[in-house]
ROSE-4610 file (N, C-alpha, C; in Angstrom, 1 decimal, always signed):
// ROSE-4610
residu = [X/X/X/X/X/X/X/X/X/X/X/X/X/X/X/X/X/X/X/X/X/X/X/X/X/X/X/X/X/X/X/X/X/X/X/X/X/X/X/X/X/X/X/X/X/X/X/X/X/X/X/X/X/X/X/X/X/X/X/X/X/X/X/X/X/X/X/X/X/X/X/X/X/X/X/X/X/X/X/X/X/X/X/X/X/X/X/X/X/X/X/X/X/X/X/X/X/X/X/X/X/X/X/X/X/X/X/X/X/X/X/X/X/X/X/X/X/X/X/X/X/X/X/X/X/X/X/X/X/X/X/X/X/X/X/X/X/X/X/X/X/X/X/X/X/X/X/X/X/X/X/X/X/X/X/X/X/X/X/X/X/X/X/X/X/X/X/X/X/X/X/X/X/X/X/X/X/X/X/X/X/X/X/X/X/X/X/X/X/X/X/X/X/X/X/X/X/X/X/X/X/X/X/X/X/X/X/X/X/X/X/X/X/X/X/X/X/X/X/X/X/X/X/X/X/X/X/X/X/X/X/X/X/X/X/X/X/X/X/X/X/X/X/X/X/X/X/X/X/X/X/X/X/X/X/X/X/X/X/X/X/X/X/X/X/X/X/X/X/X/X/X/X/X/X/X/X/X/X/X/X/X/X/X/X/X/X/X/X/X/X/X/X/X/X/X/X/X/X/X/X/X/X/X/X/X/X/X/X/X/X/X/X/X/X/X/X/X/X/X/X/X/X/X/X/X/X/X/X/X/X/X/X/X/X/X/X/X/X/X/X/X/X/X/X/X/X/X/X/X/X]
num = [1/1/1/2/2/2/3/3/3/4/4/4/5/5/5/6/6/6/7/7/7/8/8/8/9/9/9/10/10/10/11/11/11/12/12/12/13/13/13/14/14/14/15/15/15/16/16/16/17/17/17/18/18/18/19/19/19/20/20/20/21/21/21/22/22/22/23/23/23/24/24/24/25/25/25/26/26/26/27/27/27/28/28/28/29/29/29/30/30/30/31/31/31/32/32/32/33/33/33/34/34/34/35/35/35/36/36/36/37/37/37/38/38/38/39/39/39/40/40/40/41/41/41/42/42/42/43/43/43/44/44/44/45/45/45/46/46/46/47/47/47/48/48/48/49/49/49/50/50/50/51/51/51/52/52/52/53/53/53/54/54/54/55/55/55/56/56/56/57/57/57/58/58/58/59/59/59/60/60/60/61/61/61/62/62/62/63/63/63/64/64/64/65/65/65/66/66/66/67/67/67/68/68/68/69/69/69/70/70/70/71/71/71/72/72/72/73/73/73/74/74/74/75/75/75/76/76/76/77/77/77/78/78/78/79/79/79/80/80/80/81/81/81/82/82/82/83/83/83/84/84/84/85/85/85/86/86/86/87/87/87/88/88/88/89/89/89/90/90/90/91/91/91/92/92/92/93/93/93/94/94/94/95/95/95/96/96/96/97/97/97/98/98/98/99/99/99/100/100/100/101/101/101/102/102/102/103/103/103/104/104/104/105/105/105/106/106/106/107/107/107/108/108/108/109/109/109/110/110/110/111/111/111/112/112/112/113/113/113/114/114/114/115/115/115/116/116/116/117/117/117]
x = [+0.8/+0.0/+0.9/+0.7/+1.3/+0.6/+1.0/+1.0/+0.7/+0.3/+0.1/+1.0/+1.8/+2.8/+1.9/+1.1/+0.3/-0.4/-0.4/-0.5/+0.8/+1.8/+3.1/+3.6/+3.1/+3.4/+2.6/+1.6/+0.6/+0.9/+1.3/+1.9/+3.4/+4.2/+5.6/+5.2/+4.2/+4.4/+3.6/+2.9/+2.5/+3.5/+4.0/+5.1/+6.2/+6.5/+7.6/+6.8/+5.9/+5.1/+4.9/+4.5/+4.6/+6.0/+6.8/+8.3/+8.3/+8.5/+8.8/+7.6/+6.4/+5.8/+6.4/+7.3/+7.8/+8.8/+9.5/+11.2/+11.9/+11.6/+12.1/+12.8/+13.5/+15.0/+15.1/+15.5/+15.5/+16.3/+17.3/+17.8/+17.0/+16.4/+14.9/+13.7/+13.6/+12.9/+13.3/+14.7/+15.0/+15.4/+15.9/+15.8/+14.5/+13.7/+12.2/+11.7/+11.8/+10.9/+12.2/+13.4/+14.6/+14.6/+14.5/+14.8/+15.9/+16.9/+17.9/+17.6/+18.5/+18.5/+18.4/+19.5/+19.4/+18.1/+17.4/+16.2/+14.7/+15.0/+14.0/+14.5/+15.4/+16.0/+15.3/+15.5/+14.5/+13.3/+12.5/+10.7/+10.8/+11.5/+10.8/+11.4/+12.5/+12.7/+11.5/+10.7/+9.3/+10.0/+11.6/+12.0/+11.0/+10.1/+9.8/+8.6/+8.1/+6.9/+5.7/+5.9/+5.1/+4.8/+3.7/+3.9/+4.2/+5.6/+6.5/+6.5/+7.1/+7.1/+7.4/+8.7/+9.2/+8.4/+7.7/+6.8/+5.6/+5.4/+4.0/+4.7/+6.0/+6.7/+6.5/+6.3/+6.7/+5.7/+4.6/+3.2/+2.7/+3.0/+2.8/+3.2/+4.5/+5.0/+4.3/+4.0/+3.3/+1.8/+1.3/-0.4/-1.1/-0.5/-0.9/-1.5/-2.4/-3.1/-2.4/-2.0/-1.4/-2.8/-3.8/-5.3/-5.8/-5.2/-5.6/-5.3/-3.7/-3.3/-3.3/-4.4/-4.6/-5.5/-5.9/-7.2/-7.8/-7.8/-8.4/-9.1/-8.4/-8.3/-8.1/-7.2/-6.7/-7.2/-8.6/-9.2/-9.3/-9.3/-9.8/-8.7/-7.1/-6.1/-6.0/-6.1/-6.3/-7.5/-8.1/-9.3/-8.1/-7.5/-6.8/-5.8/-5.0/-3.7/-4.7/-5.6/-6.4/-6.6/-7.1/-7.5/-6.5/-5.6/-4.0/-3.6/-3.2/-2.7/-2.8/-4.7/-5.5/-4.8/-5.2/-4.8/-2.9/-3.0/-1.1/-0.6/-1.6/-1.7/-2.2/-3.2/-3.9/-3.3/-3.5/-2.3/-2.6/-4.8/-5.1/-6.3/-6.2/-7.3/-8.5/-9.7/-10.5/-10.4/-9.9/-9.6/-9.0/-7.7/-7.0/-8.0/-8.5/-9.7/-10.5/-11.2/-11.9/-11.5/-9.8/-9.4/-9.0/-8.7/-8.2/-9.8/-10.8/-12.0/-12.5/-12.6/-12.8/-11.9/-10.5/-9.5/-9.7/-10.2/-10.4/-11.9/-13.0/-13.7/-13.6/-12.5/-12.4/-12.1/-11.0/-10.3/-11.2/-12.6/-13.3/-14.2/-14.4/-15.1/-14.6/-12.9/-12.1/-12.3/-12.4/-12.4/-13.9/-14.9/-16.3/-16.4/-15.3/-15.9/-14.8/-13.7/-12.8/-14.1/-14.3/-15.0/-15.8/-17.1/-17.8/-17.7/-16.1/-15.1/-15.3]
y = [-1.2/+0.0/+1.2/+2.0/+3.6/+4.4/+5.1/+6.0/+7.9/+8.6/+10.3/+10.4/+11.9/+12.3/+12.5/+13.0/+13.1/+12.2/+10.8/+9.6/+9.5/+9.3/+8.9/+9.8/+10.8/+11.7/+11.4/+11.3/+10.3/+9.5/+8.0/+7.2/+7.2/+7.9/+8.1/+8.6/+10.0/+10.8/+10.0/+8.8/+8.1/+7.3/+6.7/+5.7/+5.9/+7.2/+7.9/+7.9/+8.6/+8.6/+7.1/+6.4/+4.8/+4.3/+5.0/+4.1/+5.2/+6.4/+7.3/+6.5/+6.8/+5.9/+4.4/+3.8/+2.4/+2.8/+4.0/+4.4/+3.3/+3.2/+2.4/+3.0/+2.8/+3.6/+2.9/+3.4/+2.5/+1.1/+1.0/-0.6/-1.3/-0.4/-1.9/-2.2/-1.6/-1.8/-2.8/-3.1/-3.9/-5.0/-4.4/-6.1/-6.8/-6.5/-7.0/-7.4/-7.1/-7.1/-7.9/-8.2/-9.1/-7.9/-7.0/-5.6/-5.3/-5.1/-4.0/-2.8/-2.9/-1.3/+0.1/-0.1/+1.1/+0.7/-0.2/-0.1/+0.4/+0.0/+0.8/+1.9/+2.8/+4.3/+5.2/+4.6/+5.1/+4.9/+4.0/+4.4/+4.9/+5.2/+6.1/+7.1/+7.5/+9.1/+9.1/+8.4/+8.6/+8.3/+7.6/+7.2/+6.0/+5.6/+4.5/+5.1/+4.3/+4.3/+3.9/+2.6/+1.8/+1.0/+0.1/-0.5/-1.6/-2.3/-3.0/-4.3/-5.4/-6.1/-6.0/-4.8/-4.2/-3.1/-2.6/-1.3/-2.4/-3.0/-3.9/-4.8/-5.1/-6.1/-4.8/-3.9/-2.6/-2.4/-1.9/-1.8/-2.9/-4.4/-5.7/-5.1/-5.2/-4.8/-3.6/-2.7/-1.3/-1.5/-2.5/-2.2/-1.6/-1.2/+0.0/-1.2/-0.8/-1.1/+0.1/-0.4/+0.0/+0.7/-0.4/+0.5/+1.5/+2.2/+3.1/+4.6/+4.2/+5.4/+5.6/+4.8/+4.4/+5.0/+5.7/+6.1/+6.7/+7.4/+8.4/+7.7/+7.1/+6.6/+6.7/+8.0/+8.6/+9.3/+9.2/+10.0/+9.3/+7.8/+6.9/+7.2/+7.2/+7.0/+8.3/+9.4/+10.6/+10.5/+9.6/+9.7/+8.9/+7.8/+6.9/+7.6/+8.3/+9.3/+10.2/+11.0/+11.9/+11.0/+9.6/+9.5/+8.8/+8.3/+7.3/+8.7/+10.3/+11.2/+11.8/+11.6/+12.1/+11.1/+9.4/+8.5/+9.1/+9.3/+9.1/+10.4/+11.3/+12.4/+12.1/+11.1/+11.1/+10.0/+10.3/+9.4/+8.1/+8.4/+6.8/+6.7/+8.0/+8.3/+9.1/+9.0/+9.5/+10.9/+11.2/+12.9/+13.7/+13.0/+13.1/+13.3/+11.9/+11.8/+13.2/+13.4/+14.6/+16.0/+15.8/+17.3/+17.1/+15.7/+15.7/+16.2/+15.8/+15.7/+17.2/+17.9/+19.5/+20.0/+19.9/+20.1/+20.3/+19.3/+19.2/+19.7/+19.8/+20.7/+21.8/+22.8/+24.0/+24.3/+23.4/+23.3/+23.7/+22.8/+22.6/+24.4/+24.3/+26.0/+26.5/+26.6/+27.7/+27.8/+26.8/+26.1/+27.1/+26.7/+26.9/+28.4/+29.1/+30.4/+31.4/+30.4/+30.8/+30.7/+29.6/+29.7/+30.7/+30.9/+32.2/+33.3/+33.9/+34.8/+34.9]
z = [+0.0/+0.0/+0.0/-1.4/-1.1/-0.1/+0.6/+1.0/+0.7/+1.2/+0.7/+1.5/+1.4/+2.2/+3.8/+3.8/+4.9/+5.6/+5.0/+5.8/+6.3/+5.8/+6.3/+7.2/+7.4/+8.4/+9.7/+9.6/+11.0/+11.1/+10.1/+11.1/+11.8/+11.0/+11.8/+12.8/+12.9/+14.5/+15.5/+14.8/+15.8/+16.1/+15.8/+15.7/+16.9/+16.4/+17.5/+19.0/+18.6/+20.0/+20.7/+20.4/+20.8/+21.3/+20.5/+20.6/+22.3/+22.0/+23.5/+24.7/+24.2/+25.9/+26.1/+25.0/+25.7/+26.0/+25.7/+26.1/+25.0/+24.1/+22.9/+22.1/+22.0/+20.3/+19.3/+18.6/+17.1/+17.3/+18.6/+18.4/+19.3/+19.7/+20.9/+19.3/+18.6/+17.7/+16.9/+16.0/+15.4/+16.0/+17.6/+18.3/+18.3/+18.8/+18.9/+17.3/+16.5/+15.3/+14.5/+14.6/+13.7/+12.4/+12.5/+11.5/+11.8/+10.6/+10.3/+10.9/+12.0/+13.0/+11.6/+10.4/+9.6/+8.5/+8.9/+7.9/+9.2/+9.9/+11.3/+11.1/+11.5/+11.4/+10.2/+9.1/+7.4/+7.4/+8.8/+8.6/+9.7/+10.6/+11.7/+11.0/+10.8/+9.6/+8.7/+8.2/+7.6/+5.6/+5.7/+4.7/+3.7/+3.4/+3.1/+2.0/+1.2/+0.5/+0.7/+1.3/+1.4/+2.1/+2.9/+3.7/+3.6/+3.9/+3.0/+4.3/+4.4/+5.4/+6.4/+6.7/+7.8/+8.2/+7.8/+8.0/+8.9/+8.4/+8.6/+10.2/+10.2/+11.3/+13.0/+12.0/+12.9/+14.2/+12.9/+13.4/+14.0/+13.8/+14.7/+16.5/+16.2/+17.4/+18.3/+17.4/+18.7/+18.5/+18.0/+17.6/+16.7/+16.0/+15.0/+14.0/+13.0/+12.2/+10.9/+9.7/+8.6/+8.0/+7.7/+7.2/+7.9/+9.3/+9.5/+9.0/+8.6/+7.9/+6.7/+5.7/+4.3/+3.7/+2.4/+1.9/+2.9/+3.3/+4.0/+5.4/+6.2/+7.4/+8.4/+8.6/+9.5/+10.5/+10.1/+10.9/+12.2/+11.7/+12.8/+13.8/+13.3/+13.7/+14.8/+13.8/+15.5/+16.2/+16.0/+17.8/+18.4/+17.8/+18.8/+19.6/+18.3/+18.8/+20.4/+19.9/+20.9/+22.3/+22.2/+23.6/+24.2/+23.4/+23.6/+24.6/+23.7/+24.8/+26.0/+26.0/+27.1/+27.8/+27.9/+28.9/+29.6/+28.3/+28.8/+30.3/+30.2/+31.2/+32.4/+32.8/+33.3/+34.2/+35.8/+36.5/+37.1/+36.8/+37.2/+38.2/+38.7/+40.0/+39.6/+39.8/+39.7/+39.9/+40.7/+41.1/+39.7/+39.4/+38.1/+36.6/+36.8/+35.8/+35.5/+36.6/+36.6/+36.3/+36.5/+36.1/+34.6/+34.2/+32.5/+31.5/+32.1/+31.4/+31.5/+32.9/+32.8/+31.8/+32.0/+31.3/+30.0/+29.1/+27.7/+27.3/+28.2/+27.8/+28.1/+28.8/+28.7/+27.3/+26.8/+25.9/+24.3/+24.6/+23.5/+23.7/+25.1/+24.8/+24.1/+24.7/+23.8/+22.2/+22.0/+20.1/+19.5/+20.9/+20.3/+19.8/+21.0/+20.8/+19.8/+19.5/+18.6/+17.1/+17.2/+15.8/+15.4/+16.6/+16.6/+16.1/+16.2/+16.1/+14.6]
């Protein structure tokens, strides 16, 4: 599957983002997945075309689904990116909880009343 430049840009900056919440680098990557550390380095640099069997070994490894950054897919891919970051903030406690959730609908007022504008 080719790729738009702007697919391939959502899954790298997801990609990265996944490797940093595991504290993963490009040689925990090729260790885990039996990839050429300099062929991991060229898809997380967003070097690649396509989603080739090492692109595909990749996404095994972090979860990612390749059809989600395909033909206009992506959308699905930022709700995940969106609530993957909210979780990532949030420390687990209900108290927490409650302040991520006010948090992001302040957030959305702001949006509502920008648009207004």
């Amino acid at each position: 599957m080719k790729l738009t430049s702007e697919e391939k840009r959502l899954f790298v900056a997801e990609l990265r983002r996944l490797m940093g919440l595991r504290e993963c680098n490009i040689s925990d990557v090729a260790s885990k997945t039996g990839i050429h550390q300099s062929q991991v380095s060229r898809i997380v640099a967003g070097d690649f075309k396509t989603f080739s069997s090492s692109v595909i070994k990749i996404c095994m490894e972090f979860g990612m689904e390749p059809k989600d950054y395909c033909d206009g897919n992506h959308r699905d891919a930022d709700r995940r990116q969106i609530a993957n970051s909210a979780i990532a903030i949030w420390d687990g406690t209900r108290q927490d909880a409650d302040l991520v959730v006010s948090l992001l609908r302040e957030i959305a007022k702001l949006r509502r009343q920008d648009r207004k504008r």
